[in-house]
Structures are given as structure tokens and as C-alpha cells.
C-alpha positions in Angstrom: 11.6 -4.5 34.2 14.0 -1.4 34.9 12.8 1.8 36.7 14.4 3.8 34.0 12.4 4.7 31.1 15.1 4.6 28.7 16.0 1.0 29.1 15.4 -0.6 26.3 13.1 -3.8 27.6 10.4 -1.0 28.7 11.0 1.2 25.2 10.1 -2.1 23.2 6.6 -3.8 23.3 5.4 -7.1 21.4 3.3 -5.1 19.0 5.8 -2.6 18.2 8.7 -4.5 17.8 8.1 -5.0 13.8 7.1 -8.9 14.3 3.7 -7.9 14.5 3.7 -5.5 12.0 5.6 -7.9 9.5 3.2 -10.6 10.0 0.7 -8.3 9.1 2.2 -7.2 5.8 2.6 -10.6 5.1 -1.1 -11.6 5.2 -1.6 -8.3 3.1 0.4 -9.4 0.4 -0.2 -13.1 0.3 -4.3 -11.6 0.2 -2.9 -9.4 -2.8 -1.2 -12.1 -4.4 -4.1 -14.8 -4.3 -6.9 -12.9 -4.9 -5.0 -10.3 -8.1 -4.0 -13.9 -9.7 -7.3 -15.3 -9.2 -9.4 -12.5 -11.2 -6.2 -12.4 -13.9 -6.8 -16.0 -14.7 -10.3 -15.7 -14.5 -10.0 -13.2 -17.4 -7.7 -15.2 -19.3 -10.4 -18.1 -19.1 -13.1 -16.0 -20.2 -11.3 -14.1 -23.0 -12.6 -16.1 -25.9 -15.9 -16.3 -24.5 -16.5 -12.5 -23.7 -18.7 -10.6 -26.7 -17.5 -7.9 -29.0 -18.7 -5.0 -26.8 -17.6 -5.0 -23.1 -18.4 -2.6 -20.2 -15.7 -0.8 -19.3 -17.7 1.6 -16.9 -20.8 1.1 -14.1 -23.0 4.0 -12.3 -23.8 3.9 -9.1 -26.0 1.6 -8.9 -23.5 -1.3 -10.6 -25.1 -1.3 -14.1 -22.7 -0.6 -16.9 -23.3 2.7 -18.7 -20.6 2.6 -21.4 -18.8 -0.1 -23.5 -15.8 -0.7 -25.7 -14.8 -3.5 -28.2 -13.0 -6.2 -26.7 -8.9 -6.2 -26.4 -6.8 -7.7 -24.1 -6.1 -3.8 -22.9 -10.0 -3.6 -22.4 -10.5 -6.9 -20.5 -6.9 -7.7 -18.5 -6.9 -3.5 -17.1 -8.7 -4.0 -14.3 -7.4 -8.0 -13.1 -4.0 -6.4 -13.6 -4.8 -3.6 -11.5 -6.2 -5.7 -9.0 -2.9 -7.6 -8.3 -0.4 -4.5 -8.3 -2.6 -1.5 -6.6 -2.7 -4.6 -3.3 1.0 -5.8 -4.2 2.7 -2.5 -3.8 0.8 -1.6 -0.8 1.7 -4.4 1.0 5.0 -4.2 0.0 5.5 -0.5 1.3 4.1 -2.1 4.8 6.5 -4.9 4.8 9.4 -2.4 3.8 8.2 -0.1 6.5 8.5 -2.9 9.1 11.9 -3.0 8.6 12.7 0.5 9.1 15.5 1.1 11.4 14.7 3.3 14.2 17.6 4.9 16.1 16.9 4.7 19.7 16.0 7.7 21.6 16.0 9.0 24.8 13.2 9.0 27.3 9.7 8.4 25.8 10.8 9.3 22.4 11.6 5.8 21.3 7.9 4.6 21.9 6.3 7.1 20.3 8.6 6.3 17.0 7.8 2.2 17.3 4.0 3.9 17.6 4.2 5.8 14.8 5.5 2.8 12.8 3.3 0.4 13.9 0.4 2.5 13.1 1.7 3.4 9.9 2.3 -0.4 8.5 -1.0 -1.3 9.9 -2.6 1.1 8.3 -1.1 0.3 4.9 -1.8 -3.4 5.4 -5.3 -3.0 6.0 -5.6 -0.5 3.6 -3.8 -3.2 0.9 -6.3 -6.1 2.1 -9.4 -3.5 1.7 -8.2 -2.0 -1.9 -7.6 -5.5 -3.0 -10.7 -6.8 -1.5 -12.7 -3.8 -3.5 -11.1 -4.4 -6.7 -11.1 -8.4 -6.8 -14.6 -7.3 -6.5 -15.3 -5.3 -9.3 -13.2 -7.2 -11.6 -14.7 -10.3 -10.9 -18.2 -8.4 -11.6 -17.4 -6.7 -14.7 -16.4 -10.1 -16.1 -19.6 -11.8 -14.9 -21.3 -9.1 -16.1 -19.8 -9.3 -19.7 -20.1 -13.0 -20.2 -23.8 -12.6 -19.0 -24.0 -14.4 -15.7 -25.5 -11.4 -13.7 -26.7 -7.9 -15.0 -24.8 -5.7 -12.8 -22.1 -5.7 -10.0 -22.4 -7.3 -6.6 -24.1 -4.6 -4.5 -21.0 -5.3 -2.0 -18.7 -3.3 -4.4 -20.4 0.1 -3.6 -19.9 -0.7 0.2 -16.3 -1.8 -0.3 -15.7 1.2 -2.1 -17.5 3.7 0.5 -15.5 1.8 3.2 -11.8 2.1 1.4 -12.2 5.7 1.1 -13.7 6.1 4.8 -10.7 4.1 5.8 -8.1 6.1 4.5 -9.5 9.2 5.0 -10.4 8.5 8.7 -7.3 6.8 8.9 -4.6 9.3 7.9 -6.6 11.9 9.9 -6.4 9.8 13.0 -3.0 9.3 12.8 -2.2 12.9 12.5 -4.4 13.8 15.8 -2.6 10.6 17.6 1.2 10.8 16.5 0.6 7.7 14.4 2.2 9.7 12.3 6.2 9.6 12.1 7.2 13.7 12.6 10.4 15.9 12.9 12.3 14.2 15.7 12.8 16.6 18.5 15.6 16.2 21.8 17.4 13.2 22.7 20.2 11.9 20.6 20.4 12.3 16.7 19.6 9.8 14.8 21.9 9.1 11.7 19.4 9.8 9.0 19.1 13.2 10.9 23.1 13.7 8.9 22.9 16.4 6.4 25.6 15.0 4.2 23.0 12.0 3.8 20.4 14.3 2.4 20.8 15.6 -1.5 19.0 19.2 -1.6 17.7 18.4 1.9 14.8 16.1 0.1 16.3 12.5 -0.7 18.1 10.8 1.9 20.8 8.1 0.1 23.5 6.3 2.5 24.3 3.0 1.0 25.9 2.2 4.2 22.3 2.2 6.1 20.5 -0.9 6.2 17.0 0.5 6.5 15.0 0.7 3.3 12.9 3.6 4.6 13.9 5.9 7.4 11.8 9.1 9.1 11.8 12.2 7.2 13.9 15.2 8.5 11.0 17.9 8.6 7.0 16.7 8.7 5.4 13.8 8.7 6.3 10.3 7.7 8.7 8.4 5.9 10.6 8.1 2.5 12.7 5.8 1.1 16.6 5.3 1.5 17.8 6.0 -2.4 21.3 4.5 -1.2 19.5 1.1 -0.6 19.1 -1.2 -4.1 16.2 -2.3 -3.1 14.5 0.4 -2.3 16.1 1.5 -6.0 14.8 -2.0 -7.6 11.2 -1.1 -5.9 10.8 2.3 -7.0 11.8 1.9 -10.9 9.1 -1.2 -10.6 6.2 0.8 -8.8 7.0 3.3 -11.5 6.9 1.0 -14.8 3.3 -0.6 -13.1 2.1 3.0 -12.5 2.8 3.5 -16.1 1.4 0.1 -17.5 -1.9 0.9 -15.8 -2.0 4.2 -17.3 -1.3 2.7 -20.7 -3.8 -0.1 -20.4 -6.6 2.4 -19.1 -5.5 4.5 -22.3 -6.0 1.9 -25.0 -8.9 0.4 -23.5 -10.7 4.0 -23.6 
């Protein structure tokens, strides 16, 4: 390895590198994937043989405490949000693994790969835990409709406690670490530091740049390269599922 810090063989590290990190992602969304299609098919199964009243709400304790008539908005809301609340996290990680990090001078560089790596990991985990949570709770609601058990799996509670632990403990460890990407400070510029790539200083769009997301210009984290179609094609869809949830949760109120 080279004395000088800013070689690049001692600025990159196995973890850090994005392999890691996109094999991470990966397991997230495969998890997503499996377990959202698994509880959607189990309500499609059972739809015919779920009664005229469902629960569509459980207190704390997992018994449900209010019902509505059966409808496919009713009984598909929660499988559906299963498979897209895991889908799109995972998919923000394994976008995020790809960002492009200009290098830096000096320690800079690392810190950057940290932040990234922290950031991905954090998303993955928190994709595989949401997922987990709401497999969960779907799964148990249906069980709990077609009669097979009285009330949800006790686990839910937990799983619930532990995803908001998780985030919350999370985001505020990475602010008090640097996991956090923040304003980049000395060495050389990076290109998405280019004020003509910036519209009103908020939305960076450079159809020339590669990188799907790139480090925001002031504070913390990341956003998205609007110049990038795919990063165009994923926002307009995390948008339209955003919106079908809503709608579902509407109608089956």
C-alpha cells in the first residue's frame, strides 16, 4: 500500500466499495419480493373464503377492534403494501450503491464511501425489517379473518417496536457518526458541486452524469439526479404506489 493517503488503493476498502453494499440491497429486495408476493397470493387464495365483515384494525394487544365489509380494496391493502413499502426501499439502497462519488483529497474520500455505505445499509436493513413487520401483520389479519387464530402473532408488536427503534436509533447514529452524507468541504469539487446543474439551487439534473443519486450541495444526504431516466422512471412509479396505497386505505375505510 502507498504512504500517501490520497492514493486511491488506501481511499477504497472491500466494504465501501459498493460490492458490499449492492449485495446487500440485493438480499433486501429479493426478501421484499418473496415475502410481498407470498402474502398477495395468500389473499387472493383466501378471498372467496373470507366472511362479509373483515378486520381492518387491531389494538395493542393484536385483537381486531374494528371491521369493514369485504372488497378487494379491504382485503389486497395491506399484501399490496407489503410488497411495495420493502420494494422501494430496497430499491433506493441499490440505487444509492451506485452513486458516483468524485474522489477527494486526503481523508475526505473515506468518509464519503462511509457515509454511503452506512446509508445503503441502513436502508436495506430497514427494507428487510419493514417487510418482515408487514408480511407479518398481513399474514395475521388474514388468519385472523378466515378464523384460524383470534388475534395477531404476538411477534408483530416486537417487529413493530423494533422498526421504529431502528430507524430512529439509526438516523440519529448516523448523524453523530458522519454516516450521514454532508456539505462537502476542501479538496477538489466535485461535479455535482456545478451550479448550472442545480435548478433553484434544489434539484440537481445533468443527463450527462451517470449517477442516479449524487450528495446534496448543503446538509445532509442525498437526492436524486432528475437528468437520469431512471431515476425519472423511479420517481413517477414511487409516486403512483404512494398514491394507490392511499386510495386502497381510502376505499377500504
Amino acid at each position: 500500500m502507498s504512504d500517501d493517503p490520497s492514493d486511491p488503493g488506501d481511499l477504497l476498502d472491500p466494504p465501501a466499495s459498493g460490492g458490499g453494499l449492492r449485495l446487500l440491497s440485493i438480499v433486501a429486495l429479493v426478501w421484499a419480493v418473496l415475502a410481498g408476493v407470498y402474502v398477495l397470493q395468500y389473499a387472493v387464495r383466501s378471498y372467496d373464503a373470507l366472511p362479509e365483515q373483515i378486520p381492518v384494525h387491531f389494538d395493542g394487544s393484536g385483537n381486531p377492534d374494528r371491521y369493514t365489509e369485504k372488497s378487494p380494496a379491504g382485503v389486497y391493502v395491506l399484501p399490496v403494501t407489503t410488497l411495495l413499502a420493502g420494494l422501494m426501499t430496497a430499491l433506493l439502497a441499490i440505487g444509492l450503491s451506485s452513486t458516483k462519488l468524485t474522489r477527494h483529497s486526503g481523508g475526505s474520500h473515506v468518509a464519503r464511501l462511509r457515509s454511503r455505505w452506512m446509508t445503503g445499509g441502513f436502508l436495506s436493513g430497514l427494507s428487510i425489517l419493514v417487510t418482515t413487520m408487514l408480511a407479518v401483520i398481513s399474514g395475521g389479519a388474514l388468519d385472523v379473518s378466515l378464523g384460524t387464530r383470534t388475534q395477531l402473532p404476538g411477534i408483530a408488536l416486537w417487529l413493530g417496536i423494533g422498526v421504529g427503534v431502528y430507524a430512529v436509533g439509526g438516523v440519529i447514529y448516523m448523524a453523530a457518526t458522519g454516516g450521514l452524507a454532508r456539505n462537502k468541504s476542501g479538496g477538489e469539487a466535485a461535479a455535482s458541486d456545478d451550479a448550472s446543474r442545480w435548478l433553484w439551487g434544489l434539484f440537481y439534473y445533468a443527463p450527462e452524469d451517470p449517477a442516479m443519486f449524487v450528495e446534496k450541495r448543503m446538509g445532509l444526504g442525498y437526492t436524486l439526479n432528475f437528468g437520469n431516466k431512471l431515476a425519472i422512471v423511479m420517481t413517477v412509479v414511487f409516486v403512483a404506489a404512494f398514491g394507490g396505497i392511499l386510495a386502497l386505505a381510502f376505499m377500504s375505510s
